[in-house]
PDB file with SEQRES, HELIX, SHEET and CRYST1 records, atoms N, CA, C and O in Angstrom:
SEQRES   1 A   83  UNK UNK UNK UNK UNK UNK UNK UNK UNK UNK UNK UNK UNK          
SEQRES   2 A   83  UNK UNK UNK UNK UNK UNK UNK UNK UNK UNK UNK UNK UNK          
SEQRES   3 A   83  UNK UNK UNK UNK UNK UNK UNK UNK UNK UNK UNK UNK UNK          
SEQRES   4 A   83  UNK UNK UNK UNK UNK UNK UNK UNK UNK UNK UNK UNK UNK          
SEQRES   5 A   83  UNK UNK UNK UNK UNK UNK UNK UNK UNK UNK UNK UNK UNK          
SEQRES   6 A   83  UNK UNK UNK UNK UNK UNK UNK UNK UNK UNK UNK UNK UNK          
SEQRES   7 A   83  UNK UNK UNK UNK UNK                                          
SHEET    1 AA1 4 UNK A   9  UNK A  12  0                                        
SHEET    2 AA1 4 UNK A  18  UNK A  21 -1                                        
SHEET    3 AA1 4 UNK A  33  UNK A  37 -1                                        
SHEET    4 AA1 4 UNK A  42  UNK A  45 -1                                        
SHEET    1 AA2 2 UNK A  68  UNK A  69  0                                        
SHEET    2 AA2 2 UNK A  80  UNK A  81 -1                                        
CRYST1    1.000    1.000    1.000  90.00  90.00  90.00 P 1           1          
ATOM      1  N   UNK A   1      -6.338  10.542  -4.611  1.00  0.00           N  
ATOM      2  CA  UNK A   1      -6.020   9.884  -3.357  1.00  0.00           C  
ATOM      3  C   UNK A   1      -6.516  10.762  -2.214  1.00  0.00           C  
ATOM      4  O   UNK A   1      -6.507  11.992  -2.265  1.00  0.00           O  
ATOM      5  N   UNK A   2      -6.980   9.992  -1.105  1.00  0.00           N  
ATOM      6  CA  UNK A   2      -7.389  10.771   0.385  1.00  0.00           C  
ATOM      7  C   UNK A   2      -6.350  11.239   0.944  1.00  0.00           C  
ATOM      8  O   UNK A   2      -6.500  12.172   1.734  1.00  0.00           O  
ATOM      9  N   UNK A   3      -4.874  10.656   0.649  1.00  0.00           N  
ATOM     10  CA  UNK A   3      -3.452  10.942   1.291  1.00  0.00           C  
ATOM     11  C   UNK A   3      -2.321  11.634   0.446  1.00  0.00           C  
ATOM     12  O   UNK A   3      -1.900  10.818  -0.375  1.00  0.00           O  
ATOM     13  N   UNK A   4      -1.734  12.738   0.358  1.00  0.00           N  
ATOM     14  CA  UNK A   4      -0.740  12.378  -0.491  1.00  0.00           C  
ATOM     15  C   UNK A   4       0.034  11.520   0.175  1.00  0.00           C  
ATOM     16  O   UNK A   4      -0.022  11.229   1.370  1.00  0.00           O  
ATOM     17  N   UNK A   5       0.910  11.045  -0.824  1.00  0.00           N  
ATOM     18  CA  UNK A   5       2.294  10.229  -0.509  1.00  0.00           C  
ATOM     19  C   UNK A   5       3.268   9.730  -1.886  1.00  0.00           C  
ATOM     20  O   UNK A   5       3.027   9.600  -3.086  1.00  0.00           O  
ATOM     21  N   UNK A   6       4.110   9.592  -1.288  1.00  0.00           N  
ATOM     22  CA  UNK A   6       5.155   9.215  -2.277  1.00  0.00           C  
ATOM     23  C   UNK A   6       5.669   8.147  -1.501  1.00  0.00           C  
ATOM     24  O   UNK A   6       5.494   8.002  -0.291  1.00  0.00           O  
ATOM     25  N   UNK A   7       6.594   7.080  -2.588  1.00  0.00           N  
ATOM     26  CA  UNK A   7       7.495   5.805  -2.382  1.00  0.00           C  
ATOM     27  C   UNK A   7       6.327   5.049  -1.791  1.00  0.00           C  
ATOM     28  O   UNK A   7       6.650   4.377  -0.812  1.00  0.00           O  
ATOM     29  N   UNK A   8       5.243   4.994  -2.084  1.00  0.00           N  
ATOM     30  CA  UNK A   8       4.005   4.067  -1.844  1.00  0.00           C  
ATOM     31  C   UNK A   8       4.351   2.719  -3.107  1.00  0.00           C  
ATOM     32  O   UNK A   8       5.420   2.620  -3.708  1.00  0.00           O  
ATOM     33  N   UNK A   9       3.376   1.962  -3.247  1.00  0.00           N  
ATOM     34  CA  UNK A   9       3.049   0.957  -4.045  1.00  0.00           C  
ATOM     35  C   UNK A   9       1.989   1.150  -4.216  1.00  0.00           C  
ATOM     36  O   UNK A   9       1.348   1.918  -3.499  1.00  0.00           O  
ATOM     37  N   UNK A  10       1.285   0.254  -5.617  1.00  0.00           N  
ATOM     38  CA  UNK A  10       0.439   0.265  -6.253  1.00  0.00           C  
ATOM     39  C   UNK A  10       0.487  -0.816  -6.886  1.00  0.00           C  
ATOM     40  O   UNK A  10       1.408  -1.161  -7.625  1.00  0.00           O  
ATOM     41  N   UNK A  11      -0.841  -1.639  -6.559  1.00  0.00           N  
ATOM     42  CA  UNK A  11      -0.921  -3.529  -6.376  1.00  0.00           C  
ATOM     43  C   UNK A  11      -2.376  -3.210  -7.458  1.00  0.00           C  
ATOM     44  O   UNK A  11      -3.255  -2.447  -7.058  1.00  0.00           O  
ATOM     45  N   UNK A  12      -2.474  -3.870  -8.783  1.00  0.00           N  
ATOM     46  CA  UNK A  12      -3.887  -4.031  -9.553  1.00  0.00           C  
ATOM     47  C   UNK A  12      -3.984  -5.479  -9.046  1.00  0.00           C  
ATOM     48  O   UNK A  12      -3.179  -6.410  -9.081  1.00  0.00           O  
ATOM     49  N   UNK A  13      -6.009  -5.296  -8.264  1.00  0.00           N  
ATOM     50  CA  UNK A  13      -6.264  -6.457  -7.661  1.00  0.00           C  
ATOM     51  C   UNK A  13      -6.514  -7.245  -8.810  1.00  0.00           C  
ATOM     52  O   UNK A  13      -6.186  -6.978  -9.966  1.00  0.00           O  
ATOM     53  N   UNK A  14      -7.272  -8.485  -8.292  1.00  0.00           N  
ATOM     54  CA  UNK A  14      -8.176  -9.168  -9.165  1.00  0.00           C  
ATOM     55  C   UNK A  14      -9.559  -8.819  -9.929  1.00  0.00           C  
ATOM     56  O   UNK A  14      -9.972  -9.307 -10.981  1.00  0.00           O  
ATOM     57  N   UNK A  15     -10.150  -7.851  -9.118  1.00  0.00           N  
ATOM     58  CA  UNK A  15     -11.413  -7.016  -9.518  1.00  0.00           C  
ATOM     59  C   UNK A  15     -11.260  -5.721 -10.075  1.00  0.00           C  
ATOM     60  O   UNK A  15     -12.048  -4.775 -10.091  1.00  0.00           O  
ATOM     61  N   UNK A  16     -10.113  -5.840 -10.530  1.00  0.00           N  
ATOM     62  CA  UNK A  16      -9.884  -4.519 -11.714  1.00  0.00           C  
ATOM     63  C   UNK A  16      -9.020  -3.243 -10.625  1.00  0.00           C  
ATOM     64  O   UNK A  16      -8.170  -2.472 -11.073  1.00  0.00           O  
ATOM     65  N   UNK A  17      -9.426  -3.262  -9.319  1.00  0.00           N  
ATOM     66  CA  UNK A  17      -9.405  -2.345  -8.504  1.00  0.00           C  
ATOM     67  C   UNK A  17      -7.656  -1.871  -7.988  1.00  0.00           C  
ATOM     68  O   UNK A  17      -6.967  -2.851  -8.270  1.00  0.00           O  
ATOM     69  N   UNK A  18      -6.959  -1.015  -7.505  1.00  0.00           N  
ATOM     70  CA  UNK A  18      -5.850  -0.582  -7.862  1.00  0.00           C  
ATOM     71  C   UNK A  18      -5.503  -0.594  -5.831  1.00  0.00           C  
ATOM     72  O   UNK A  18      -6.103   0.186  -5.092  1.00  0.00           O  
ATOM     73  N   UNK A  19      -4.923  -1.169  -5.536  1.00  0.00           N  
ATOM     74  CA  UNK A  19      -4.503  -1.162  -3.735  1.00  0.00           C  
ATOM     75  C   UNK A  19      -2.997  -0.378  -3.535  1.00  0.00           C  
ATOM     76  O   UNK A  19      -1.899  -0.670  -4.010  1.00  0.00           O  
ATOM     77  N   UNK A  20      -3.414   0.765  -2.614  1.00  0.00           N  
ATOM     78  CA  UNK A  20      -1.955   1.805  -2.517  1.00  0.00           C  
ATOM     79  C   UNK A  20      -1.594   1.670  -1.354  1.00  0.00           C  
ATOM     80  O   UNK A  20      -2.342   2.056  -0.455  1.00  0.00           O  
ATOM     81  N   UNK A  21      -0.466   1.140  -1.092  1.00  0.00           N  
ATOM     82  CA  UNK A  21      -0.156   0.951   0.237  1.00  0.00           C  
ATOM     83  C   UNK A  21       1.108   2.066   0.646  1.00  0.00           C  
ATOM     84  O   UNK A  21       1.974   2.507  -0.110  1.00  0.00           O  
ATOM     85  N   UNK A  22       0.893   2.367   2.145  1.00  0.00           N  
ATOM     86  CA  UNK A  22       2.111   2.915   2.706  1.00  0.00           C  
ATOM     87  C   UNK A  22       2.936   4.335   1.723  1.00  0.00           C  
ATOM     88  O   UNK A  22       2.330   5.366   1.431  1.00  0.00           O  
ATOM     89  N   UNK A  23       4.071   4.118   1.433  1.00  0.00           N  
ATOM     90  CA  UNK A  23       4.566   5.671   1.577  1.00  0.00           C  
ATOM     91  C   UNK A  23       5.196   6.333   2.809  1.00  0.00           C  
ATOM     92  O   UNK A  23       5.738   5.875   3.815  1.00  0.00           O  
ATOM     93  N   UNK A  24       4.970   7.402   2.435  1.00  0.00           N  
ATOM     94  CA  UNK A  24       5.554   8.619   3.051  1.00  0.00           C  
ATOM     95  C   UNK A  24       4.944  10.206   2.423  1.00  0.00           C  
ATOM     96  O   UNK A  24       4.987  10.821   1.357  1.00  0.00           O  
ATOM     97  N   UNK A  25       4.413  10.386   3.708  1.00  0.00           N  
ATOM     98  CA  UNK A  25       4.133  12.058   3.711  1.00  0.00           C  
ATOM     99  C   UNK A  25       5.383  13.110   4.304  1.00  0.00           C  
ATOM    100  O   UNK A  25       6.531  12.889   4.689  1.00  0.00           O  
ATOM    101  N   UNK A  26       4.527  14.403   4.168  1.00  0.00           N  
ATOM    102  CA  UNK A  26       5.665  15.330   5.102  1.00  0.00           C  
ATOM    103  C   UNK A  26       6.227  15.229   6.615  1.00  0.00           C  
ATOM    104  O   UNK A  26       7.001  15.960   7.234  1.00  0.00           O  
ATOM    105  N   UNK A  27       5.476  13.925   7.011  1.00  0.00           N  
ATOM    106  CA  UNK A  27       5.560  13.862   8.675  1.00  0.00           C  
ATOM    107  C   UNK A  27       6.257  12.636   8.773  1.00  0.00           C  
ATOM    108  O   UNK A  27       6.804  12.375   9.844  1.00  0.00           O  
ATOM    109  N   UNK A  28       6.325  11.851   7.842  1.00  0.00           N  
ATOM    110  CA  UNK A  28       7.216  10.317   7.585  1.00  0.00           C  
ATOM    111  C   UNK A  28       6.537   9.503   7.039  1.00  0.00           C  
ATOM    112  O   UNK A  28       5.941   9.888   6.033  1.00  0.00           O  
ATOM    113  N   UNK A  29       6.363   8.075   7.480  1.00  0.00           N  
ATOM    114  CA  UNK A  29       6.535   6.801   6.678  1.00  0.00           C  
ATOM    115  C   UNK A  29       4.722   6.747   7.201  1.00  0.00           C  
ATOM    116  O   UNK A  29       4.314   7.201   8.271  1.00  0.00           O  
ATOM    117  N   UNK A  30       3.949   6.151   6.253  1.00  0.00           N  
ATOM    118  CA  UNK A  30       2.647   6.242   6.342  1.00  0.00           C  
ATOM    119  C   UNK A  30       2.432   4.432   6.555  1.00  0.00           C  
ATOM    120  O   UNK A  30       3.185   3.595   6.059  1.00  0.00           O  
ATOM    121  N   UNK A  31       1.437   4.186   7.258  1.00  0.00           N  
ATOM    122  CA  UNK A  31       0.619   2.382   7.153  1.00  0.00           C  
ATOM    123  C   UNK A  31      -1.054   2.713   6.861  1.00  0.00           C  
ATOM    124  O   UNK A  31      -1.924   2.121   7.500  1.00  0.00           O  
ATOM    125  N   UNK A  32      -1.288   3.453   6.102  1.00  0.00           N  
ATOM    126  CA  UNK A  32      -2.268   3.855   5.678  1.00  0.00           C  
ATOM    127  C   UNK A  32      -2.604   2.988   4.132  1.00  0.00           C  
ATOM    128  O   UNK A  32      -1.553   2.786   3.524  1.00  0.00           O  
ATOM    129  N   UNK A  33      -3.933   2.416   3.358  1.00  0.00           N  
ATOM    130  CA  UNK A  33      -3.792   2.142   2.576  1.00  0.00           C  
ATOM    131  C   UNK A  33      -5.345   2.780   1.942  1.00  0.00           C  
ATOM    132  O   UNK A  33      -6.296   3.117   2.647  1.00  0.00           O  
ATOM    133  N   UNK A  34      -5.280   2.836   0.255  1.00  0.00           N  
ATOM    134  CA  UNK A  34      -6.426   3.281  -0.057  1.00  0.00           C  
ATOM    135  C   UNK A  34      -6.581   2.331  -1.535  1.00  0.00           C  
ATOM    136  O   UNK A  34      -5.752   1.823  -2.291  1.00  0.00           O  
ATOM    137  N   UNK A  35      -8.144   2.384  -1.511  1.00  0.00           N  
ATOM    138  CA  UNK A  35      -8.696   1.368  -2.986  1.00  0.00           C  
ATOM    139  C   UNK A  35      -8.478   2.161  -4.069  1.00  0.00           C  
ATOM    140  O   UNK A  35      -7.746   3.051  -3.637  1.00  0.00           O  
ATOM    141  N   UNK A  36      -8.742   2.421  -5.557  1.00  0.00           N  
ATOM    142  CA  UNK A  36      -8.888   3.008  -6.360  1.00  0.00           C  
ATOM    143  C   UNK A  36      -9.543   2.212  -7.250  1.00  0.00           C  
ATOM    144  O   UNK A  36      -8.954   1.254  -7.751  1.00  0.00           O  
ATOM    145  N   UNK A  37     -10.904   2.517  -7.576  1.00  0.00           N  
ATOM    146  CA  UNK A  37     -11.942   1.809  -8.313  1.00  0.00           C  
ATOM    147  C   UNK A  37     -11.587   2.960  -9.679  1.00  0.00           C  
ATOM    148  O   UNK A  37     -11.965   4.131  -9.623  1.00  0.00           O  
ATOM    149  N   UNK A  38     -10.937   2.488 -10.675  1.00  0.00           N  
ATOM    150  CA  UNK A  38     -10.600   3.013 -11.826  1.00  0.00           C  
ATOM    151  C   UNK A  38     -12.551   3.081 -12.735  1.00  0.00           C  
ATOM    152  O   UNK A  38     -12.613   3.782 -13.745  1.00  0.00           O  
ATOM    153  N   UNK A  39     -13.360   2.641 -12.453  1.00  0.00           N  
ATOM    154  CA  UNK A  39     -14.703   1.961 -13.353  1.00  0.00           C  
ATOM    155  C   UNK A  39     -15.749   3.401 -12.878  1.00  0.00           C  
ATOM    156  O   UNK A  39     -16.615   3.891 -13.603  1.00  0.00           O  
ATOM    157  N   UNK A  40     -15.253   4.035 -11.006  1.00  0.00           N  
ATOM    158  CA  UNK A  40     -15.757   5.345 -11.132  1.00  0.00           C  
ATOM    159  C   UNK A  40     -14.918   6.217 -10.691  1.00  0.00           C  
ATOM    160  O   UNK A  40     -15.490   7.044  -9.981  1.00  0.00           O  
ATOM    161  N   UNK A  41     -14.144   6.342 -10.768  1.00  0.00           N  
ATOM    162  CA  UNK A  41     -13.197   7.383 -10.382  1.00  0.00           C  
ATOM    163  C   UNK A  41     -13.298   7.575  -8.568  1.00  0.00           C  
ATOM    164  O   UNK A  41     -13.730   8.621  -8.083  1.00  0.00           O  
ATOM    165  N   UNK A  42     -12.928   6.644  -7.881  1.00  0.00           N  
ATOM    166  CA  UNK A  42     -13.010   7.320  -6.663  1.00  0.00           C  
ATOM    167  C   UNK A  42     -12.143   6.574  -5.604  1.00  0.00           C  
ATOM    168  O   UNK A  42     -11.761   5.408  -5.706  1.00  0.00           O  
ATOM    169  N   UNK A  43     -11.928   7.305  -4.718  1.00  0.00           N  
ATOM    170  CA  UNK A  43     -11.212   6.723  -4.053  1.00  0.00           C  
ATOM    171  C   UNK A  43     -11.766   5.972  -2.442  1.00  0.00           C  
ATOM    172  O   UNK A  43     -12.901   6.177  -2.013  1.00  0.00           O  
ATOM    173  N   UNK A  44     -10.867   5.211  -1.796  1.00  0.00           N  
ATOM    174  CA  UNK A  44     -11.632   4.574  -0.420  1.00  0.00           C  
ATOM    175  C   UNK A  44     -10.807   4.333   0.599  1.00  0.00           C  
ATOM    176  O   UNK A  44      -9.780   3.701   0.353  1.00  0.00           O  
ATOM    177  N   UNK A  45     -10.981   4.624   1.486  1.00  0.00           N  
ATOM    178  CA  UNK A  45      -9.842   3.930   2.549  1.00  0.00           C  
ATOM    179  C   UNK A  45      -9.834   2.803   3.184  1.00  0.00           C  
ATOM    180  O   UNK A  45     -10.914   2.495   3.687  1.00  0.00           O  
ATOM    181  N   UNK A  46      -9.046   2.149   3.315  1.00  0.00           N  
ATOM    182  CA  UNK A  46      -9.335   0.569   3.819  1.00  0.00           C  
ATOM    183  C   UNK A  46      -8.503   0.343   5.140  1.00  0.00           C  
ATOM    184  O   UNK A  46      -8.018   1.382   5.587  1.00  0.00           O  
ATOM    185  N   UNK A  47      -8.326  -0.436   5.623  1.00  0.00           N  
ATOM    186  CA  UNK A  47      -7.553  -1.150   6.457  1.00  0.00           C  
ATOM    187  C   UNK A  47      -5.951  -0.682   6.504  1.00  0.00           C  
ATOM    188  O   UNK A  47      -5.302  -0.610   5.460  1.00  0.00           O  
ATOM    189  N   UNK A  48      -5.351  -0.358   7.849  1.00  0.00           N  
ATOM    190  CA  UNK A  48      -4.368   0.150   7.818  1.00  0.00           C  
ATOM    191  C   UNK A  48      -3.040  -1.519   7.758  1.00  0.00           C  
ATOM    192  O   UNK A  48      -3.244  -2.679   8.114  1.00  0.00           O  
ATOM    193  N   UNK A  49      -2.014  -0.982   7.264  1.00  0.00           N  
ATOM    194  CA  UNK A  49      -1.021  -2.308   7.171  1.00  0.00           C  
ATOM    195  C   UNK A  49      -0.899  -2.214   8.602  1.00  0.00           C  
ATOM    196  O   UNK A  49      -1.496  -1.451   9.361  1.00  0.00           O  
ATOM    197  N   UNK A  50       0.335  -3.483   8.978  1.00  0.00           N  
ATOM    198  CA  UNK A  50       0.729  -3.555  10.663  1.00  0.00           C  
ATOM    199  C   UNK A  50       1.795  -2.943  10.844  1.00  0.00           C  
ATOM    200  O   UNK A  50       1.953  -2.512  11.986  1.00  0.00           O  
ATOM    201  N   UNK A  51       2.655  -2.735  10.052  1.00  0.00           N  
ATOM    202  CA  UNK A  51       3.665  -1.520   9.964  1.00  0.00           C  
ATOM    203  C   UNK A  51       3.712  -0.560   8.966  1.00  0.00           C  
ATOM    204  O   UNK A  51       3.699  -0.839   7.767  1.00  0.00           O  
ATOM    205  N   UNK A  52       3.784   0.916   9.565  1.00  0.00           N  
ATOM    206  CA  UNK A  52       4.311   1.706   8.616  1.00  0.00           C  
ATOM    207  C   UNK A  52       5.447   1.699   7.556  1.00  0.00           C  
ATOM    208  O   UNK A  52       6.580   1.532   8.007  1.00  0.00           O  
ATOM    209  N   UNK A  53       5.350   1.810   6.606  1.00  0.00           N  
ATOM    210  CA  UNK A  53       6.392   1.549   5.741  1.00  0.00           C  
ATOM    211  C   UNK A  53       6.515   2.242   4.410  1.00  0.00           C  
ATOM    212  O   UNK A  53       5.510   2.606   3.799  1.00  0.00           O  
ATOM    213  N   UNK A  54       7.690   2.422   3.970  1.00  0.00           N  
ATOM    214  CA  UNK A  54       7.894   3.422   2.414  1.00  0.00           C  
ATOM    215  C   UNK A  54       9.440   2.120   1.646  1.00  0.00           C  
ATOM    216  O   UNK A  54      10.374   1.386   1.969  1.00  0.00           O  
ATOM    217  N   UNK A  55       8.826   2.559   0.744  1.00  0.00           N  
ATOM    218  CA  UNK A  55      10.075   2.249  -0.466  1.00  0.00           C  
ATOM    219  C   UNK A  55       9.438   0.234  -0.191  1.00  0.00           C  
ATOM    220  O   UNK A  55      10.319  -0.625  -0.167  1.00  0.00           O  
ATOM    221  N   UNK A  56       8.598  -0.007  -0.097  1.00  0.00           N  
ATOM    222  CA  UNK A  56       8.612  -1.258   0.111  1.00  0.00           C  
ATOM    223  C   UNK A  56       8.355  -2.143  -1.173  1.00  0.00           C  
ATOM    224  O   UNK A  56       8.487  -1.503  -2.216  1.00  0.00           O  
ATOM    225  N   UNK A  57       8.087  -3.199  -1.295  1.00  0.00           N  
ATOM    226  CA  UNK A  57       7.019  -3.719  -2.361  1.00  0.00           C  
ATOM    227  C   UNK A  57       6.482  -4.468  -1.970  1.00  0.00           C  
ATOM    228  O   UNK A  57       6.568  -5.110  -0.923  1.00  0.00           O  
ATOM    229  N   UNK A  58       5.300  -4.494  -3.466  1.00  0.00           N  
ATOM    230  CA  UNK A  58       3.956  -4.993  -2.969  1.00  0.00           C  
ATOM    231  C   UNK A  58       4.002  -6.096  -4.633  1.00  0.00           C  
ATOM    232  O   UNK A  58       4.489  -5.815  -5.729  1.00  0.00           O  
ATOM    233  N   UNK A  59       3.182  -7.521  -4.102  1.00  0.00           N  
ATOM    234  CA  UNK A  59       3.176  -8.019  -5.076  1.00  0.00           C  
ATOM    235  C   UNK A  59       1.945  -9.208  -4.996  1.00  0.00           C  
ATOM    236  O   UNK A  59       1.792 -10.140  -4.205  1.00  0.00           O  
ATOM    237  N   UNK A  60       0.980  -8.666  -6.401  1.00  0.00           N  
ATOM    238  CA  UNK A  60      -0.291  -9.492  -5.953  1.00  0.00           C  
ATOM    239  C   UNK A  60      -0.437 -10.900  -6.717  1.00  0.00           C  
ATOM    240  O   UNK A  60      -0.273 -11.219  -7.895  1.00  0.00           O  
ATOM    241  N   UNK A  61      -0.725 -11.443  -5.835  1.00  0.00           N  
ATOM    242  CA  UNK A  61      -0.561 -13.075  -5.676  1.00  0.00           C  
ATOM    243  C   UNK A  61      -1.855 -14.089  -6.260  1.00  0.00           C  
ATOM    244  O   UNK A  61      -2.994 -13.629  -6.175  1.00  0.00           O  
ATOM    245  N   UNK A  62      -1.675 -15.343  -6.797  1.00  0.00           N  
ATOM    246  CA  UNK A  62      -2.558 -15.690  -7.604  1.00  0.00           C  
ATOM    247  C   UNK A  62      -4.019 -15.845  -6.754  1.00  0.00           C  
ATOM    248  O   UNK A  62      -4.965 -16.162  -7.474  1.00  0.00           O  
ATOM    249  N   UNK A  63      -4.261 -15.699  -5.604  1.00  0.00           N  
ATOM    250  CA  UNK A  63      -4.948 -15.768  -5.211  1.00  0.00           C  
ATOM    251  C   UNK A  63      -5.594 -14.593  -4.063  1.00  0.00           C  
ATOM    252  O   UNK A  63      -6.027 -14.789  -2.927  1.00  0.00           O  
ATOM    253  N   UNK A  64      -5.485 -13.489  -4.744  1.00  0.00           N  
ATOM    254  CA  UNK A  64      -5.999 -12.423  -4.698  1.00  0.00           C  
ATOM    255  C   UNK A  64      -5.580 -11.154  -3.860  1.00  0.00           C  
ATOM    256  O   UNK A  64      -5.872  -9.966  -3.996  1.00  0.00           O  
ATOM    257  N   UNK A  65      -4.602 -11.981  -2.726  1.00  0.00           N  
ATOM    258  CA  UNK A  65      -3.879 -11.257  -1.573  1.00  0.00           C  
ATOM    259  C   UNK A  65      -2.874 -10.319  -2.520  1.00  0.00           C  
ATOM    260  O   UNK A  65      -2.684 -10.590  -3.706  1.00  0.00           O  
ATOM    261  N   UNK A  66      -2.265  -9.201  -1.861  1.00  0.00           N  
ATOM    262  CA  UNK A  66      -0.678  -8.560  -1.739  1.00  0.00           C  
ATOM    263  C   UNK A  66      -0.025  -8.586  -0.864  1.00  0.00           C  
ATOM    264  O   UNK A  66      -0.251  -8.025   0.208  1.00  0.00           O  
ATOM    265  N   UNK A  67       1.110  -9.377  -1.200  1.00  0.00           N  
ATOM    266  CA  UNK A  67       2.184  -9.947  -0.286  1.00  0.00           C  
ATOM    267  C   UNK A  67       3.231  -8.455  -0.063  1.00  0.00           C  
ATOM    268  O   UNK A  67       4.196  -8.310  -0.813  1.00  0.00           O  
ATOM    269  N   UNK A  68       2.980  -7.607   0.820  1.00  0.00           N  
ATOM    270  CA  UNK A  68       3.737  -6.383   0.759  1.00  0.00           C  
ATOM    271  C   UNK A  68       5.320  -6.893   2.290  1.00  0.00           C  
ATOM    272  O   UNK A  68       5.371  -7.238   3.471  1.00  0.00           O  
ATOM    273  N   UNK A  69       6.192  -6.622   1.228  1.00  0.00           N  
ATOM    274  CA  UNK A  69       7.868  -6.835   1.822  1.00  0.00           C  
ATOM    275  C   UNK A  69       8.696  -5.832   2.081  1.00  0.00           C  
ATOM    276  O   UNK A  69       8.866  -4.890   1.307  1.00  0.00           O  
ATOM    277  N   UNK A  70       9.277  -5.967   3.202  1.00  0.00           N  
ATOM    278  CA  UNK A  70      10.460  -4.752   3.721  1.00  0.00           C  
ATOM    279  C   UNK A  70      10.187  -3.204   3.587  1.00  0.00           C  
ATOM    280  O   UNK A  70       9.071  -2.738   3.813  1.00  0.00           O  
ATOM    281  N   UNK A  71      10.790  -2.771   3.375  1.00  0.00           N  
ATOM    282  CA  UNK A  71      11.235  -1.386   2.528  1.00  0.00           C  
ATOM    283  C   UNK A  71      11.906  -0.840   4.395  1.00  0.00           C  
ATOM    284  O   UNK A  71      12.660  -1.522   5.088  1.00  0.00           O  
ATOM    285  N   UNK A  72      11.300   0.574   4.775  1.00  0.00           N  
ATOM    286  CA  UNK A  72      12.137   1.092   5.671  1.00  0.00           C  
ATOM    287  C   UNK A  72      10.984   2.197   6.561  1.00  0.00           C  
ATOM    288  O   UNK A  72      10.186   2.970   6.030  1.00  0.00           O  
ATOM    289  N   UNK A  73      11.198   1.981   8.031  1.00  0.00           N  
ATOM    290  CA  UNK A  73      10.289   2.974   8.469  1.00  0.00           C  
ATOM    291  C   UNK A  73      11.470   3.749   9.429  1.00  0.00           C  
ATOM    292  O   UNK A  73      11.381   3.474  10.626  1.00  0.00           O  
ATOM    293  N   UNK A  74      12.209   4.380   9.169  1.00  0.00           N  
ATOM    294  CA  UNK A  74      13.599   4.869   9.268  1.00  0.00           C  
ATOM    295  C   UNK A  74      14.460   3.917   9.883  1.00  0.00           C  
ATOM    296  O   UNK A  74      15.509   4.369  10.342  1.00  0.00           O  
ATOM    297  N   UNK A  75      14.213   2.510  10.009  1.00  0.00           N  
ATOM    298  CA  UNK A  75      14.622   1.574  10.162  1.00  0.00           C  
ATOM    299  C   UNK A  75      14.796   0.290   8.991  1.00  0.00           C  
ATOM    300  O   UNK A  75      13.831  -0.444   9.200  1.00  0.00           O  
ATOM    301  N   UNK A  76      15.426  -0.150   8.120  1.00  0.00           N  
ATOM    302  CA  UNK A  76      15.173  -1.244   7.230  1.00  0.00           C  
ATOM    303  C   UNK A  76      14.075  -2.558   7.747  1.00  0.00           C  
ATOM    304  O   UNK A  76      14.077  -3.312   8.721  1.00  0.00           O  
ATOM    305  N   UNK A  77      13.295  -2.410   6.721  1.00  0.00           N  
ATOM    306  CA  UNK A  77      12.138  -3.935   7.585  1.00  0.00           C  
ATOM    307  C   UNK A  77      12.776  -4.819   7.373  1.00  0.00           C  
ATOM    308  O   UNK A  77      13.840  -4.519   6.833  1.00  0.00           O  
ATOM    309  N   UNK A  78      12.523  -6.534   7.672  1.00  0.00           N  
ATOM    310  CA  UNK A  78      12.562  -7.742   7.308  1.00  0.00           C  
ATOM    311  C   UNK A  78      10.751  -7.929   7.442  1.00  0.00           C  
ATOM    312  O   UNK A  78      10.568  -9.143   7.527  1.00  0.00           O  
ATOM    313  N   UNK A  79      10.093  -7.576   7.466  1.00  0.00           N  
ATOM    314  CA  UNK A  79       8.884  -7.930   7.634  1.00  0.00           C  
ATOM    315  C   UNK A  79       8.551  -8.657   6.583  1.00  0.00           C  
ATOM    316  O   UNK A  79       9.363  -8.979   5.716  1.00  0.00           O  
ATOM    317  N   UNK A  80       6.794  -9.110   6.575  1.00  0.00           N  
ATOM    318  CA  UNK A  80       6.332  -9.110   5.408  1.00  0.00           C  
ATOM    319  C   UNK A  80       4.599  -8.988   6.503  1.00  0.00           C  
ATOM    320  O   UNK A  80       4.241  -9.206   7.660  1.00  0.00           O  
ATOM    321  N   UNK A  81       3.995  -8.502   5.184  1.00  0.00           N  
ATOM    322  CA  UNK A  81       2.434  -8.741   5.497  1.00  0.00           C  
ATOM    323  C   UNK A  81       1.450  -9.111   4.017  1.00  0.00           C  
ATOM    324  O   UNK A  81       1.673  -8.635   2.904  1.00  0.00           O  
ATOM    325  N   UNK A  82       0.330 -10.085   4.372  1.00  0.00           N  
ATOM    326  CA  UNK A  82      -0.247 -10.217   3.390  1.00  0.00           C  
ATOM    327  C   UNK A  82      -1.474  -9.354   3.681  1.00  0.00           C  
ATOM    328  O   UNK A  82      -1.710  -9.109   4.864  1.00  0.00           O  
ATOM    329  N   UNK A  83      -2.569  -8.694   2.400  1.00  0.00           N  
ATOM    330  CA  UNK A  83      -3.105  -7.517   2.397  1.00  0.00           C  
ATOM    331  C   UNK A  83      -4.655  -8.383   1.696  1.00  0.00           C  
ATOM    332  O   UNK A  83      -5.665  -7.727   1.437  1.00  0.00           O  
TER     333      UNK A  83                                                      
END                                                                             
């Protein structure tokens, strides 16, 4: 990974490819997300979520999106975002 983090998610797309969203580093709650192409070992950074967020979940949908829900950015979310 380009980030550490912990209490992230980890969404396997449709193209084999592995989507890590959010977390938390040593400074707090991260909206950072990165690809993981398992076929070469490497990693990518993509598009940041619209809120920072940890402890959330992420859940990928039949049509290719991740529907990522709640968790807490030292506040509890009600959010949702699709990815």
């Amino acid at each position: 990974m380009n980030y550490s983090r912990d209490y992230h998610t980890a969404s396997i797309l449709t193209n084999g490819k592995v989507l890590i969203t959010g977390g938390e580093d040593l400074w707090g709650p991260l909206g950072t997300a990165e690809l993981y192409d398992p076929s070469t070992g490497t990693w990518a950074t993509t598009g940041n979520m619209t809120y920072v967020r940890q402890c959330h979940t992420a859940s990928t949908l039949k049509n290719g999106k991740v529907l990522i829900t709640g968790g807490d950015n030292y506040e509890i979310l009600n959010s949702a975002e699709l990815y």
